[in-house]
C-alpha positions as CSV (number, residue, x, y, z in Angstrom):
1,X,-41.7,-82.2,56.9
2,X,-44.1,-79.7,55.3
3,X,-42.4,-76.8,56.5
4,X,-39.6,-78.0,54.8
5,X,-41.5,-79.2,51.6
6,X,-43.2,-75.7,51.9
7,X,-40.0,-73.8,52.3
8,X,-37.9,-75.7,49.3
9,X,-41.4,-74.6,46.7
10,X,-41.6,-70.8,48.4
11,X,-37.7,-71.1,46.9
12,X,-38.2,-72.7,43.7
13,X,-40.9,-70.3,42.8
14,X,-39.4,-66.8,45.0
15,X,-35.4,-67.4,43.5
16,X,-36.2,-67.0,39.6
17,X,-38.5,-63.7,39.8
18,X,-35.8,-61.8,42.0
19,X,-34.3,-61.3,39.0
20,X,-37.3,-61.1,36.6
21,X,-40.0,-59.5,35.8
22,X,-43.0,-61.1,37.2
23,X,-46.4,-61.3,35.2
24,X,-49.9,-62.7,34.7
25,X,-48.1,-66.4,34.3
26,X,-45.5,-65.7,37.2
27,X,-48.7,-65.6,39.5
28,X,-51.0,-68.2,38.0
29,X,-48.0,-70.6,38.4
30,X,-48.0,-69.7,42.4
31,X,-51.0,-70.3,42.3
32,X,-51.5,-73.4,41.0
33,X,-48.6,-74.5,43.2
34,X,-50.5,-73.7,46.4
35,X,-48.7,-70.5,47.5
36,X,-51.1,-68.4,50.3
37,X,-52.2,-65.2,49.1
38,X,-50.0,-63.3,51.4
39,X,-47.0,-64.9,49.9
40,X,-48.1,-63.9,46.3
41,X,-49.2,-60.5,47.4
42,X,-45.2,-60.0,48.8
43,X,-44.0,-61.2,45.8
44,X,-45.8,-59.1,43.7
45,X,-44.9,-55.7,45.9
46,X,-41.9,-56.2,46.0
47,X,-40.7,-57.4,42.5
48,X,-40.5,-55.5,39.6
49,X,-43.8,-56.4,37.5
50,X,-46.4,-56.3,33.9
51,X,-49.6,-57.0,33.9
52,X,-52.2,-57.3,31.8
53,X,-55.2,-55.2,34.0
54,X,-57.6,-55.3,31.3
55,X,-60.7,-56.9,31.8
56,X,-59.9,-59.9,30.2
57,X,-56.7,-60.2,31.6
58,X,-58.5,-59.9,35.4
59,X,-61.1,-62.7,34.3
60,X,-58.0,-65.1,32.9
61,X,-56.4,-64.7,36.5
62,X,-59.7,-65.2,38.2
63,X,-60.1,-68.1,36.1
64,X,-57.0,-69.7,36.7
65,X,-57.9,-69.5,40.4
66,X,-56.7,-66.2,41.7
67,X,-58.1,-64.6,44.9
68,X,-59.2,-61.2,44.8
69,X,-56.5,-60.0,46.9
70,X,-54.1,-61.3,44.7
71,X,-55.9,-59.7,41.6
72,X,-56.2,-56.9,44.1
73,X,-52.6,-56.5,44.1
74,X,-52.1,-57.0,41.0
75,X,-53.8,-53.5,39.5
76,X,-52.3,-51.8,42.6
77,X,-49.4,-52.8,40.8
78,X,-50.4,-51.8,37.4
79,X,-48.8,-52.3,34.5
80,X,-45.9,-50.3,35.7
81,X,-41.9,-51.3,36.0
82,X,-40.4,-50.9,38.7
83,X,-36.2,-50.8,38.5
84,X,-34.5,-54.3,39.2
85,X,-32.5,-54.2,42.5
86,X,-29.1,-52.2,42.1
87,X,-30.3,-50.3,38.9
88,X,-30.9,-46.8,38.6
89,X,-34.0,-45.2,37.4
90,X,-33.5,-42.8,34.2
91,X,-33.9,-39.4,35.3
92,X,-36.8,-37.8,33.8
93,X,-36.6,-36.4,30.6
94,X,-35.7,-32.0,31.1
95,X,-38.7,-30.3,30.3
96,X,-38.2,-28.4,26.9
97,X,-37.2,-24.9,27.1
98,X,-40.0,-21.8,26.8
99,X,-40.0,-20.5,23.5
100,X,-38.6,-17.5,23.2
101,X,-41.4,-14.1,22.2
102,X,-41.1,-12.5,19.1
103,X,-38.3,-9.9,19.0
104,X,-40.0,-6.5,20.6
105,X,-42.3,-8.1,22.3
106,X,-41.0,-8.7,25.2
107,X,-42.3,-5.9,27.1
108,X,-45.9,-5.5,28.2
109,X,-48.6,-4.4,26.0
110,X,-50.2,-4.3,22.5
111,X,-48.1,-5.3,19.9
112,X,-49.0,-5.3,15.9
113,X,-47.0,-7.4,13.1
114,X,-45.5,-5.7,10.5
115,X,-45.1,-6.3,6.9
116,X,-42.0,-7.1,7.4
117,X,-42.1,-9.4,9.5
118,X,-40.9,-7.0,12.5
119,X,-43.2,-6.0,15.9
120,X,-44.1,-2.6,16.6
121,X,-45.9,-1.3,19.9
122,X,-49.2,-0.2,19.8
123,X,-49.3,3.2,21.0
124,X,-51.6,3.6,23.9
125,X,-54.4,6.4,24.3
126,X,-56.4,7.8,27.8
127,X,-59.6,6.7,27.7
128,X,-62.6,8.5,30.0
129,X,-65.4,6.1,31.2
130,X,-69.2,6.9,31.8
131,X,-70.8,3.8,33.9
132,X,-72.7,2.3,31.6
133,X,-74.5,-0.1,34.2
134,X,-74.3,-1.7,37.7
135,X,-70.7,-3.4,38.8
136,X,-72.0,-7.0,37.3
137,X,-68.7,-8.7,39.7
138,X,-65.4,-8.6,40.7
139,X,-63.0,-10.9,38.4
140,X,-59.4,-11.8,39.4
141,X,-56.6,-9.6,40.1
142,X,-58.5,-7.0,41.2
143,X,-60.6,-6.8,37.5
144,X,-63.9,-4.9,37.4
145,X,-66.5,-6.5,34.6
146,X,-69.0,-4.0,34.2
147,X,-71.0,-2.1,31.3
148,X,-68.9,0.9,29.9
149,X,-69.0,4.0,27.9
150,X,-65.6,5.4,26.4
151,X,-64.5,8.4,24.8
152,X,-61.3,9.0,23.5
153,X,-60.3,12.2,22.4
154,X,-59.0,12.9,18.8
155,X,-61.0,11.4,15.5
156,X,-58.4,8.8,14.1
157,X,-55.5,6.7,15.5
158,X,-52.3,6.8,14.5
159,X,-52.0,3.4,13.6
160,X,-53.2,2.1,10.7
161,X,-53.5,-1.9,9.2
162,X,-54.8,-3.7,6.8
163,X,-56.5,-7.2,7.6
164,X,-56.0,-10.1,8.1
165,X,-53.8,-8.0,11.0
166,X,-52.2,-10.3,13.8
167,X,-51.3,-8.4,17.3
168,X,-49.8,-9.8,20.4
169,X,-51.3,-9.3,23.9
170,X,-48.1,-9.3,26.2
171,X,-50.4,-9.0,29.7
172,X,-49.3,-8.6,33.3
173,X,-49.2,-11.7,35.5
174,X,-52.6,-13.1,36.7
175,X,-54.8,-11.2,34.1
176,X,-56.4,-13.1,31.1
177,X,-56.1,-11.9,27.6
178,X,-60.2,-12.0,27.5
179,X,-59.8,-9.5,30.1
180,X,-59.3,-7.4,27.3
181,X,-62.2,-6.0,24.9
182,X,-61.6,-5.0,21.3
183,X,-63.7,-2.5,20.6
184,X,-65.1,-0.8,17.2
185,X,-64.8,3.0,18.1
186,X,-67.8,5.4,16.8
187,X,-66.4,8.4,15.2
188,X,-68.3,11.7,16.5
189,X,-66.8,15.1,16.2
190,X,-63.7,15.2,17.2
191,X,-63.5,12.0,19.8
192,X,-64.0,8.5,19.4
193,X,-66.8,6.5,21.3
194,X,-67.9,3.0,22.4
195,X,-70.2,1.1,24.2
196,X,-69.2,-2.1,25.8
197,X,-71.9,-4.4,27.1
198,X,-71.0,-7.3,29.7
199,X,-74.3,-9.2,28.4
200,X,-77.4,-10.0,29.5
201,X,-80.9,-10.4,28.3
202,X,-81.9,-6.6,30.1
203,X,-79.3,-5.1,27.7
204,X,-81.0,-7.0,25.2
205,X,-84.2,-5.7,25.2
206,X,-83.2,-2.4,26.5
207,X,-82.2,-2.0,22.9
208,X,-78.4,-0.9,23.8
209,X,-75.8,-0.8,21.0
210,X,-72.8,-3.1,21.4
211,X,-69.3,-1.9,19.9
212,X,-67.3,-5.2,20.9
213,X,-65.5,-7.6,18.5
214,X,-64.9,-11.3,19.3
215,X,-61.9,-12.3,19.3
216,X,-59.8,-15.8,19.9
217,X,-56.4,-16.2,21.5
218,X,-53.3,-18.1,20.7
219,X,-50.5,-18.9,23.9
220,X,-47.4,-18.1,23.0
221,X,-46.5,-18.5,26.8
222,X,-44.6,-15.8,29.1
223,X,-48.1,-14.4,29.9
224,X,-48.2,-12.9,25.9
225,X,-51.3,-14.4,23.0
226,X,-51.4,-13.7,19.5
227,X,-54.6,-12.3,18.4
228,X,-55.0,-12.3,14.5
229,X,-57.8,-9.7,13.7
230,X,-59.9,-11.1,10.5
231,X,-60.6,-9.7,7.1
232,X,-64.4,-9.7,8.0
233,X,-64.2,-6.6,10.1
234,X,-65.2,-3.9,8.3
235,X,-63.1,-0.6,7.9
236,X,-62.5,2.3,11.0
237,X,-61.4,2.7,14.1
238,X,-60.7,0.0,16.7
239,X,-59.2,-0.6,19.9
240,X,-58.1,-3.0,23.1
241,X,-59.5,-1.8,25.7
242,X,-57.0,-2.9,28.9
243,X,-58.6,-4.6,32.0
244,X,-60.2,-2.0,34.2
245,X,-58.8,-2.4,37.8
246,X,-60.1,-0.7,41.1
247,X,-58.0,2.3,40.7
248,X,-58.6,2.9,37.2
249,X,-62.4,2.7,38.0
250,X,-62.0,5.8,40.9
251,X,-60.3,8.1,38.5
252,X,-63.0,7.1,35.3
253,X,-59.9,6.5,33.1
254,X,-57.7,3.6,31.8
255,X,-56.1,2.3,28.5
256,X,-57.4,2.0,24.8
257,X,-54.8,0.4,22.5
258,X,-56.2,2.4,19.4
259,X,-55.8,1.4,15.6
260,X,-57.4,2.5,12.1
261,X,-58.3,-0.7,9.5
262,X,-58.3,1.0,5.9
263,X,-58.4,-1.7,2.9
């Protein structure tokens, strides 16, 4: 007789919330009818179901005489909603295509905005390094950080902005656009110097003069950051400095992408 008394209230209660949405009531009502926790548990896994996991919502079901396996189970569960029998889930929503990079830009390097609203390449120039200090480390892809001394032959670059002046760093894969330095560059004779300081307190104190320029980066994705050069700078002759790599470091030479700012 109680198994069948037992079996006709598992039904009463189990028929209705196959298809329904179970919740905090659905389970205080089992509960208050007697059900065993490992009937409620069931019926919580394997119903769709919306709870309130809040804090107050646990202490209302502890309350109303819920065991802390069914409570348990029931932030398991979460307040997620699971699809009724025989309905499909909505696929997932496509992920929104990249935006596309400024026309001209879609090669790699140093690019500068014009007037008119068009890209132009920054022209590139050989820079010769003098060690200006011990290897500090090793960065990714292969990236020296170290102090360094450049020269670059000639007095003035053939590019020429006015500020506020906004480039684009279109890098390789793996390399960081603070990888780069922008440097001022120190007119003597006929070449162009700098002197690029990793930091440090020695540096410091040692009295060393420092040519780099903050700067902040924008992602425009594709591996490519806008860099928008600000009115503060002060007129002459600048440049981005490329990532040094291993091989660059052997042969003392690399990459300036040089530029003139005249008001």
């Amino acid at each position: 007789m109680r198994k069948v008394l037992f079996a006709a209230i598992l039904l009463a209660f189990s028929a209705p919330l196959i298809a329904q949405t179970i919740n905090d009531e659905s389970v205080i009502r089992m509960v208050q009818a007697g059900l065993s926790d490992d009937v409620i548990v069931a019926t919580i896994n394997s119903n769709p179901g919306k709870f309130d996991t809040s804090p107050d919502g646990l202490i209302a079901l502890k309350q109303a005489g819920a065991s802390n396996k069914v409570i348990a189970a029931i932030v398991a569960k979460g307040s997620s909603s699971q699809p009724a029998p025989g309905v499909m889930a909505a696929p997932p929503a496509p992920a929104p295509p990249p935006i596309p990079l400024p026309e001209g830009t879609q090669d790699l390097g140093v690019f500068y905005k014009l007037g008119d609203g068009g890209w132009l390449p920054v022209n590139w120039e050989v820079v010769i390094f003098e060690s200006g200090g011990i290897v500090k480390h090793v960065a990714t892809a292969g990236l020296i950080k170290q102090d360094l001394n450049g020269v670059i032959g000639g007095a003035r670059s053939r590019l020429v902005v006015r500020t506020p002046a906004r480039f684009i760093l279109h890098v390789p894969d793996g390399v960081s656009p603070l990888d780069y330095r922008l440097v001022r560059l120190r007119v003597n004779g006929n070449n162009r110097e700098f002197r690029s300081v990793t930091g440090g307190l020695a540096h410091e104190s040692e009295g060393s003069v420092r040519d780099d320029v903050d700067f902040s980066t924008r992602d425009l994705g594709s591996s490519a950051y806008e860099v928008l050069v600000g009115s503060d700078l002060a007129d002459g002759e600048y440049g981005f400095v490329a990532p040094v790599d291993a091989a660059a470091q052997r042969s003392s030479s690399g990459k300036i992408y040089t530029f003139a700012i005249v008001r």
